[in-house]
N, C-alpha and C positions, 0 to 999 in steps of 0.2 A: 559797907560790905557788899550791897546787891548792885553798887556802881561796880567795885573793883573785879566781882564776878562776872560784871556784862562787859568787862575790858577786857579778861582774860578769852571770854567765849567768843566776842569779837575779833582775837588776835587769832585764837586757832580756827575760828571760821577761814581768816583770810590767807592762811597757813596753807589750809586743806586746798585752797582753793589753787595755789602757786605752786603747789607740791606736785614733782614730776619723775612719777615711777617709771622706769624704762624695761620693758620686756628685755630677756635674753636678745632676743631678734635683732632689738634693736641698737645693742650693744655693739651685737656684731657688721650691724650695717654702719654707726658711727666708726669703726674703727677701719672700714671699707673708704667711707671717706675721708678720714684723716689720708689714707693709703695715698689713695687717688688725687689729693690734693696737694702730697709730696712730690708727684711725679706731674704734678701739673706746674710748680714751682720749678720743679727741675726742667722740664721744658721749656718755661722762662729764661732760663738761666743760660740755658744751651743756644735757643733762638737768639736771645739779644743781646747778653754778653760776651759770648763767643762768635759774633759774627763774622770774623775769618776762616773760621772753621766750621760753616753750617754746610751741610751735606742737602742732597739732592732731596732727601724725603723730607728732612726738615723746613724746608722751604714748603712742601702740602703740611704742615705740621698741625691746623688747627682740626683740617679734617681729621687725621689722624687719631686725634684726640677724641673726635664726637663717634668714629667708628670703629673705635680701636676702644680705647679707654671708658667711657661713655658705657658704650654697647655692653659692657664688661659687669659697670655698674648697675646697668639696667636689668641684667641677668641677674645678678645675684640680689637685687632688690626683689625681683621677681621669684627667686625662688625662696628667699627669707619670709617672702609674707603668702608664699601659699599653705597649701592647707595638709601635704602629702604628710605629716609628721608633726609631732607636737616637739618646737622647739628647748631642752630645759639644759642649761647649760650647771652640767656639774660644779664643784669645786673644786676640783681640780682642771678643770676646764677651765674657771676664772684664770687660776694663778698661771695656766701656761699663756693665756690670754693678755696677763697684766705683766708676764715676763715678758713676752713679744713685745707688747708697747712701749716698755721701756728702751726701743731702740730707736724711736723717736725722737731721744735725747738728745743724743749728739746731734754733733752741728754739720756730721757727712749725710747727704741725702741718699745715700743706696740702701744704707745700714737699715730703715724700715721694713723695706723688701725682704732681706735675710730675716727681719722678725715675720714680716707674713711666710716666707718660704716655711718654718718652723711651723705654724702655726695650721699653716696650709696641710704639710706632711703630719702631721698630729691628728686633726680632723679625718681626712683620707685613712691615717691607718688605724687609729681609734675609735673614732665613729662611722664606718662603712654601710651599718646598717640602718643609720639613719642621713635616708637620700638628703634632706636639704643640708645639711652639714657638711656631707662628703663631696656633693656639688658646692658646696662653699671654698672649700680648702682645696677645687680642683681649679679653680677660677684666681683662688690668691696664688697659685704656685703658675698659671698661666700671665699672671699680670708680672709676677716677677719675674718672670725667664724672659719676659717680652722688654721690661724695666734694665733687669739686672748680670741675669746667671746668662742669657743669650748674647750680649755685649763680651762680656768678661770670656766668652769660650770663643767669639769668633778673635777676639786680640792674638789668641792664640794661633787661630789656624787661618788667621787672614791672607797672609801672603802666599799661601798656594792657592787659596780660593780664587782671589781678588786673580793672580794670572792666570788663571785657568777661564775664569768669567772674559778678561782681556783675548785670551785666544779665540774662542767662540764668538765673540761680535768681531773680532776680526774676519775670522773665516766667512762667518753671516754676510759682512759687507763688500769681502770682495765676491760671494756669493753672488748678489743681490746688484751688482755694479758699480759699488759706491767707490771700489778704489783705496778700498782702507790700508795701511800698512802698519805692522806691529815692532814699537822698540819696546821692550820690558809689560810696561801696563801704560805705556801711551799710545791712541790711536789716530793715525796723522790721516787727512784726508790728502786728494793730488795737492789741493790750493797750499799744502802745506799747517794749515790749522791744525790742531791735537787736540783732543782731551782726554783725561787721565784718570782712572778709578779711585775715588778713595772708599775709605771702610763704609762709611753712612750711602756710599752709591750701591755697594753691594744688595743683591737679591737677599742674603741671608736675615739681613734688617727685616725685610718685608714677608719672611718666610717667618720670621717671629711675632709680627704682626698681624699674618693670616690666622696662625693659631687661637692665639687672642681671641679674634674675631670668630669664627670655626666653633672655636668649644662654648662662647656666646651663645651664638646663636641655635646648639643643641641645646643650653641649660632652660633656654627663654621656651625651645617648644617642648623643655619637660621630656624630656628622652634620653639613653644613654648612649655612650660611645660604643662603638660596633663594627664590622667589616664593612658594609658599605662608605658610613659615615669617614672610616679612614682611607677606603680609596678616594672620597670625594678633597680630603685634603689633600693628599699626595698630588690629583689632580689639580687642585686651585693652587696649588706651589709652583707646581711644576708648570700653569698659564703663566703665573706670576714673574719666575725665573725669566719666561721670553721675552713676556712683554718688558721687563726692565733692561733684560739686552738691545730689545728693538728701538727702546726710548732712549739709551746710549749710541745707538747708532745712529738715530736722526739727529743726537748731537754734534756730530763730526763735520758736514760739510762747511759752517761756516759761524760765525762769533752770531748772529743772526739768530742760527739754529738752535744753540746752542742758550741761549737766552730765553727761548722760545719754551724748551722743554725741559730747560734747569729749573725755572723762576717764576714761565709766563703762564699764560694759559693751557700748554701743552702739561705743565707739572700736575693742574687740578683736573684734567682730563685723565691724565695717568692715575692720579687717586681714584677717581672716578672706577676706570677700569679696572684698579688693583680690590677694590673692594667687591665687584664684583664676581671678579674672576673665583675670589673663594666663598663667594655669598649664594652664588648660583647653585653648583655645584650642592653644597650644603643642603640645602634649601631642595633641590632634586633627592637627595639621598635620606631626607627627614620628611618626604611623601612617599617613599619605599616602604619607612617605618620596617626595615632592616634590623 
């Protein structure tokens, strides 16, 4: 008997030891990375088995991902284990919780997204008054517009976008002397060269992207959204816009050029830029403390 009792005390000693209780918090941080690891596959997918169809941003796409996605994570890590609120997730905050993850299931990768979109808008209008929650569900619903609901809206209103973007770097470059001439949304240089918009070239990608980045890096300095902070977006959009016109432009005089600022080094330079152009700004308007 006093062996079979030091067998059992030994088992649940090494029970206790392996047993791993998980905070609310951290519930919700694992199911941030499931998120973010769905849309890390899907960029997978999009990079190398679609490579006929990778667009201009996709080629910066790793950046992308450490400034854009990353930064996203790092926020809401950041504000799950501060101390502003004591996190306690209802039960009925589970089950909305365990209903969202069940879109994980399927074998379509968007479908997560619509569960954090859900999940996101529940937090925001459920729990408002508890800031680390609210900045949770501000951050799921900026990851999927940037993921999901952003893509699926510009399909729609692409094609006057996309010509409307082709007339302005037109204009820009016979501006500027380049000599551009416009058929439909191709822009031919004299030598004759073209190049032509598609959707992934569009500004509005990257205007989905700023955001992302933008409400980042307000969650990370612990502040909320406000007038300053939304002019400093409209402004890092609105850098953003030109500069991806300007980077279209220097595409046009020759296959050269065009190599240069689709693929080469000109591509990680434009990220470069595009990050900052809405980081700056930000970053100016969260020392206002507006």
């Amino acid at each position: 008997m006093q062996k079979i009792t030091s067998s059992k005390s030994l088992v649940q000693g090494r029970s206790a030891v392996f047993s791993l209780k998980l905070a609310d918090g951290d519930v919700l941080l694992l199911y941030t990375v499931a998120l973010l690891a769905v849309g890390g596959f899907q960029r997978f997918l999009d990079g190398y088995l679609h490579d006929a169809h990778r667009s201009a941003l996709e080629h910066a796409g790793v950046f992308e991902v450490n400034a854009g996605e990353l930064l996203a994570f790092i926020a809401i890590y950041s504000v799950l284990k501060s101390k502003i609120d004591t996190i306690h997730l209802s039960r009925v905050d589970f089950v909305v919780l365990s209903a969202c993850a069940m879109f994980f299931l399927p074998p379509k990768l968007s479908l997560p997204f619509v569960g954090a979109s859900i999940a996101g808008f529940y937090f925001c209008c459920r729990r408002p008054y508890n800031a680390q929650l609210a900045s949770l569900g501000q951050l799921w619903l900026a990851i999927s517009v940037y993921r999901v609901w952003g893509r699926q809206f510009f399909q729609i209103v692409s094609a006057p976008i996309i010509k409307a973007e082709a007339y302005m770097i037109a204009k820009a470059g016979q501006l500027f002397g380049f000599g551009i001439s416009l058929d439909g949304i191709r822009l031919y240089s004299p030598s004759g060269w073209f190049v032509f918009i598609l959707e992934g070239c569009s500004s509005f990608h990257n205007a989905s992207l700023a955001v992302l980045i933008w409400l980042s890096l307000i969650k990370l300095a612990g502040d909320k959204v406000s007038g300053p902070k939304l002019m400093a977006l409209g402004a890092g959009i609105l850098a953003i816009v030109c500069l991806n016109a300007l980077r279209i432009l220097l595409m046009t005089p020759s296959e050269q050029a065009y190599l240069f600022w689709h693929e080469g080094s000109g591509a990680t330079l434009f990220s470069c830029l595009t990050l900052g152009a809405i980081a700056v700004p930000t970053i100016v308007s969260l020392r206002l403390r507006g």
